[in-house]
C-alpha positions in Angstrom: 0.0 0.0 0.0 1.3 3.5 -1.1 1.6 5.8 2.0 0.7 9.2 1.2 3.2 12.2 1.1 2.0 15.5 2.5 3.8 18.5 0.6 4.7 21.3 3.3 6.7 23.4 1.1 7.5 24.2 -2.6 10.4 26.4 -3.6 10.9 27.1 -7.7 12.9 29.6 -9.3 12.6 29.8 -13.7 12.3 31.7 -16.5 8.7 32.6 -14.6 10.9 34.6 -11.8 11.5 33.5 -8.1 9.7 32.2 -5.1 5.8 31.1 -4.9 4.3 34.0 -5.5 5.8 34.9 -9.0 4.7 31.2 -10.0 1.5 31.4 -8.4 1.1 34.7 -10.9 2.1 33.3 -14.0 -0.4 30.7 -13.6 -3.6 33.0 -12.9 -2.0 35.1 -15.5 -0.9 33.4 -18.2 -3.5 31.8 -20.5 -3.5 27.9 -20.8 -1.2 26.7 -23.2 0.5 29.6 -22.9 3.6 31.6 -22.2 6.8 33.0 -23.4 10.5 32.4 -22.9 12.2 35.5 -20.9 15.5 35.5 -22.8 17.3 34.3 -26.2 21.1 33.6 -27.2 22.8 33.4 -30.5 24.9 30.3 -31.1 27.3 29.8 -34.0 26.7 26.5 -36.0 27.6 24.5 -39.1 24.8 25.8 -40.7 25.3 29.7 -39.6 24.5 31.5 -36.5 21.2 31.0 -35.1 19.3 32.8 -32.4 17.2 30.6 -29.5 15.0 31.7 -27.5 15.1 29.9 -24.3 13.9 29.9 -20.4 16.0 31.8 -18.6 16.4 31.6 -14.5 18.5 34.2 -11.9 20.0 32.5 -8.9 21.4 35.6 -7.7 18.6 35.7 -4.6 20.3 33.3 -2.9 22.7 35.9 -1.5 19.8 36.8 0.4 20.3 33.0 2.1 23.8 32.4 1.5 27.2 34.7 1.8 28.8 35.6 -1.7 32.0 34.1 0.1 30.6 30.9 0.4 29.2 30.9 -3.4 32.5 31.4 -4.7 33.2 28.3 -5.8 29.6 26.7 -6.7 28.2 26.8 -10.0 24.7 28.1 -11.1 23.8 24.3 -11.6 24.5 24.1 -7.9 23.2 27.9 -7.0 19.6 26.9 -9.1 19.4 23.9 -6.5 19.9 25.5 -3.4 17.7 28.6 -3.6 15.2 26.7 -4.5 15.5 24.1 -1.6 16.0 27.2 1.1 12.6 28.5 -0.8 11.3 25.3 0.1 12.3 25.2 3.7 11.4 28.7 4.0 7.6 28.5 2.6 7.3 25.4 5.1 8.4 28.1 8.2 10.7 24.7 9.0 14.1 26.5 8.4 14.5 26.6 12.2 12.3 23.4 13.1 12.8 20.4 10.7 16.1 18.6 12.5 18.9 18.4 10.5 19.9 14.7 11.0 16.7 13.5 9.8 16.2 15.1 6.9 17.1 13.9 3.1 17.8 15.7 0.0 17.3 13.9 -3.0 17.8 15.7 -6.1 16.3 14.7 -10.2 18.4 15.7 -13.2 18.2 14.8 -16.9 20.8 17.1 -18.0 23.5 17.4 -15.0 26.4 19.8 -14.4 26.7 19.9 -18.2 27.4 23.5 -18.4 30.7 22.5 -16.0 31.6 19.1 -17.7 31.8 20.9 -20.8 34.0 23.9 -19.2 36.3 21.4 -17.6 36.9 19.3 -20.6 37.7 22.5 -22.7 40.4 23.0 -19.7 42.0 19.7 -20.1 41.8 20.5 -24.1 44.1 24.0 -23.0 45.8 23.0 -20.2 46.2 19.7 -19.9 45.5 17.2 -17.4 48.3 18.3 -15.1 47.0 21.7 -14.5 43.3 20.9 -15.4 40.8 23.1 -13.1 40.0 21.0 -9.6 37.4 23.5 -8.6 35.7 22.5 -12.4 36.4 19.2 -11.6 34.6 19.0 -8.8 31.3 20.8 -9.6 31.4 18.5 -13.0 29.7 15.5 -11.9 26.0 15.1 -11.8 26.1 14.7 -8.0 27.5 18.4 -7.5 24.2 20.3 -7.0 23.1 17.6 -4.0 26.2 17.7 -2.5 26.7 21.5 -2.1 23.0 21.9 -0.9 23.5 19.7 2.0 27.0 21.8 2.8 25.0 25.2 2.0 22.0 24.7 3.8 22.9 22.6 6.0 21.5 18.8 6.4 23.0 16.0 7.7 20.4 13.2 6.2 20.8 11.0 3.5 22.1 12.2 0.0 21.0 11.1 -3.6 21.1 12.0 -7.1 18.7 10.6 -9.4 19.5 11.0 -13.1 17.0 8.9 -15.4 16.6 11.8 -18.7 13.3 12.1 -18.6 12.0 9.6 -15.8 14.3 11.4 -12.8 11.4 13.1 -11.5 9.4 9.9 -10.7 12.7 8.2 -9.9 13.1 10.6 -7.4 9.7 10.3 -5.8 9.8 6.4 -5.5 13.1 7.2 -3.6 11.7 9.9 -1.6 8.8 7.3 -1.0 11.0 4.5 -0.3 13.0 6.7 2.6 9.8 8.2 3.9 7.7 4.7 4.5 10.8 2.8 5.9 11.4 5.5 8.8 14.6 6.4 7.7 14.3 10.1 7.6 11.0 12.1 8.7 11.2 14.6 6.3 12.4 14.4 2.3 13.7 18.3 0.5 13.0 16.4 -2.9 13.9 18.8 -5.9 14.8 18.7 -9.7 17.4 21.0 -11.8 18.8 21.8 -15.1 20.4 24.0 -16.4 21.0 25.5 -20.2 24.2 26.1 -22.3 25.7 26.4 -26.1 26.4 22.7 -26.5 22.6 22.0 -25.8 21.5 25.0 -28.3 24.1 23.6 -31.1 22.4 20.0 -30.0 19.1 21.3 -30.3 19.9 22.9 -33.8 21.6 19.9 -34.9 18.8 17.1 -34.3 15.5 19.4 -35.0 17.6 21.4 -38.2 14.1 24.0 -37.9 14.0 27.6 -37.4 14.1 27.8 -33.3 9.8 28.0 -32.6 8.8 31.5 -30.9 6.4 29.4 -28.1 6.1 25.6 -26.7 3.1 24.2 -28.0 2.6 21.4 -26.2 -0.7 20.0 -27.5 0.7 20.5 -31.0 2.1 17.3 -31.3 2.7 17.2 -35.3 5.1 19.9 -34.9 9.0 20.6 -32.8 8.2 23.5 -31.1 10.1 22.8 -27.9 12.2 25.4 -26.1 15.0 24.9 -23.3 14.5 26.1 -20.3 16.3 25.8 -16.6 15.6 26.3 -12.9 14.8 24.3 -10.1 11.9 23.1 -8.0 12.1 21.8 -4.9 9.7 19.8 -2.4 9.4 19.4 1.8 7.8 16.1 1.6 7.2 14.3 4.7 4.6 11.2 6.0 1.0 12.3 6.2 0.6 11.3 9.7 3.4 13.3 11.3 2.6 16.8 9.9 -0.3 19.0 8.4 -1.2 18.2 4.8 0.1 21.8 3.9 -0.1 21.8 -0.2 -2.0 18.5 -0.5 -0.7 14.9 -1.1 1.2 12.8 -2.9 -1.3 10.3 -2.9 0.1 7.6 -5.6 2.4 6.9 -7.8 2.4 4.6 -11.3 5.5 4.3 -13.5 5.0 1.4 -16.4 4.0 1.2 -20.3 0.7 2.2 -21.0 -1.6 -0.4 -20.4 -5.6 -0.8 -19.5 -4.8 -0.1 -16.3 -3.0 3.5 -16.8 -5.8 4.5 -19.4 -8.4 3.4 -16.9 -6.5 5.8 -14.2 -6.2 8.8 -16.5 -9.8 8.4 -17.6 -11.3 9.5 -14.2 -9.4 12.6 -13.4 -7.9 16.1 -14.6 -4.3 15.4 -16.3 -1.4 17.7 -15.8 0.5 16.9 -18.9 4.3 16.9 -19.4 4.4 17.5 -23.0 6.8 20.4 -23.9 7.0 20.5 -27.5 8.8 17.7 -28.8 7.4 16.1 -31.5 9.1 12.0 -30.7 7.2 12.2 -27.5 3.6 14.3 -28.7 1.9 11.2 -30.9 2.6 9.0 -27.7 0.7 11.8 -25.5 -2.0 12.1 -28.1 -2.6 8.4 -28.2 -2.7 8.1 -24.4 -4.6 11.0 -24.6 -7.0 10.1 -26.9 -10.3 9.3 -24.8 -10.1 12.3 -22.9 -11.6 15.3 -22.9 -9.4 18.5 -24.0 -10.8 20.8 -21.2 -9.3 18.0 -18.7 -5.7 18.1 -19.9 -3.8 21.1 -18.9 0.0 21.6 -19.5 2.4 24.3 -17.5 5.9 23.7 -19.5 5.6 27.2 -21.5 5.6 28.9 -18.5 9.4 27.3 -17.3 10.5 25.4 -21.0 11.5 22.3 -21.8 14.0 20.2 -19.8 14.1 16.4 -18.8 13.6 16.6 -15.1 10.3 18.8 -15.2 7.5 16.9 -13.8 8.4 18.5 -9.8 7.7 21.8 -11.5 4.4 20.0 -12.6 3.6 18.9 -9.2 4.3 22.3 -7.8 2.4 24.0 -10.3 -0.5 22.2 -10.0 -0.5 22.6 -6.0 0.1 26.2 -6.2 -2.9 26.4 -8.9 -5.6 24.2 -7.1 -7.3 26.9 -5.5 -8.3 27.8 -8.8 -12.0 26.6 -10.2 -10.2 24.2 -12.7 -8.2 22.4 -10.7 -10.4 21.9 -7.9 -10.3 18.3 -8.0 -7.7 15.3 -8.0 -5.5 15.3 -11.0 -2.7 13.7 -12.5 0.7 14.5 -13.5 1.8 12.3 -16.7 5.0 12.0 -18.3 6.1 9.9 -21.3 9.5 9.1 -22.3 11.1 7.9 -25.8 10.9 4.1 -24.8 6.6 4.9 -24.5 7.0 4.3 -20.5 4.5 6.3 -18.4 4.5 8.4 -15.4 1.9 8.6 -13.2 1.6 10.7 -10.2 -1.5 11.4 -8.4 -2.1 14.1 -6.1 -5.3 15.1 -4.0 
């Protein structure tokens, strides 16, 4: 039997803005299906320069958390994570209460340090292995961003990264879940991050060879209109029995091929769908989709972009929107991956 999750606290920062309350006006202000990337780089590529627009997030509040001296040597991949888990702690009013040495972090990425790997190899490249960068080194590896936000905020709990592409967010969960139900921690800071650079534009440019799209359109699945985007969203997650429910629950969670049982699930509630514009994934969505109606599927990726760990900014994005008429019910956050697996999370 699943044991339910009560969400205390969401922190997200994106190409939206900062905190709670600029998320929580994006959504009442933004129409559905809608939304616009905040920022846009030019990129030099085989076939000519080409300008992206993409989804672009500011860490820079966590100095308002965190000492400049102590952000020296962290990375925005690392910076993303940790204002977002102190935004977390913070909207919880646990920052002073939640004890240390029972509390996890467990953090989903599809995309990793990447912006640092690639800096670091281009270092070797120059200067050799000898007198390669150790500080680049270091915040290279996927792990970076869990490790510093243990150091940062503090905790002295358990540690994980999860990094699955497109299934890290439900990975993460199950873990969370996992930690939660056996007793080993009372309370779970469960986030995701990614982050955006050049070698993901040229990538981008490379594989879709389109003019870059000027908005997702993620129930236009004939057509590539995704767009990158970074941030990070974090969760306080802990049992439902030891706190109050604060956002709502986590009530159960489904990860498998799509079978009679999923379309059965889906067919009875609201969907939060996870479909951010790229076209290998949109037929699958459309065929799962199928049976239901179009005013029950709802999708929040053009407000933050496109990026593989994305389904905790679904969650928190559906939380902070139930209060409004449309999502006054149970729903569902679904993701699909290349391989047609399917992502269930339900939340009440």
């Amino acid at each position: 039997m699943f044991e339910r999750m009560a969400v205390r606290g969401i922190g997200v920062v994106g190409g939206f803005g900062c905190g709670n309350q600029a998320f929580h006006h994006a959504l009442n202000t933004t129409p559905q299906g809608c939304g616009c990337p905040n920022d846009c780089v030019s990129i030099e590529t085989s076939y000519g320069p080409y300008t992206w627009p993409i989804y672009r997030a500011d860490d820079s509040p966590l100095q308002e958390f965190v000492p400049k001296r102590k952000l020296r040597r962290t990375n925005k991949f690392s910076r993303l994570a940790t204002l977002a888990a102190y935004l977390a702690l913070k909207d919880a009013a646990d920052s002073l209460k939640t004890d240390v040495e029972r509390t996890a972090v467990i953090i989903a990425t599809g995309y990793g340090a990447s912006s640092t790997t690639f800096k670091f190899l281009d270092n070797v490249i120059l200067e050799g292995d000898s007198l390669a960068s150790p500080t680049l080194f270091s915040n290279s590896v996927h792990s970076s961003a869990a490790s510093n936000v243990t150091i940062l905020l503090p905790t002295h709990g358990p540690c994980l990264t999860v990094t699955q592409f497109e299934m890290s967010g439900v990975a993460a969960v199950f873990n969370a879940h996992a930690w939660l139900q056996q007793r080993r921690v009372d309370a779970v800071l469960l986030g995701c991050v990614d982050e955006i650079n050049d070698v993901l534009l040229y990538s981008y440019q490379n594989f879709f060879k389109n003019q870059p799209p000027e908005n997702i359109e993620p129930f236009s699945y004939k057509r590539q209109t995704a767009i990158p985007g970074e941030g990070a969203a974090f969760l306080l997650l802990t049992r439902e029995e030891d706190s109050d429910i604060g956002y709502g629950c986590i009530s159960d969670v489904v990860w498998n091929k799509p079978d009679d049982t999923i379309v059965d699930l889906i067919s009875r509630q609201r969907i939060i769908s996870a479909a951010s514009g790229h076209k290998l994934c949109g037929h699958k969505y459309k065929t799962l989709f199928q049976n239901i109606p179009p005013q029950d599927i709802f999708s929040f990726t053009p407000l933050y972009g496109s990026m593989p760990s994305a389904q905790i900014f679904d969650i928190a994005a559906a939380l902070l929107a139930q209060t409004k008429e449309v999502l006054s019910r149970p729903f569902v956050s679904v993701k699909m991956d290349r391989s047609d697996s399917a992502a269930l999370i339900n939340l009440t």
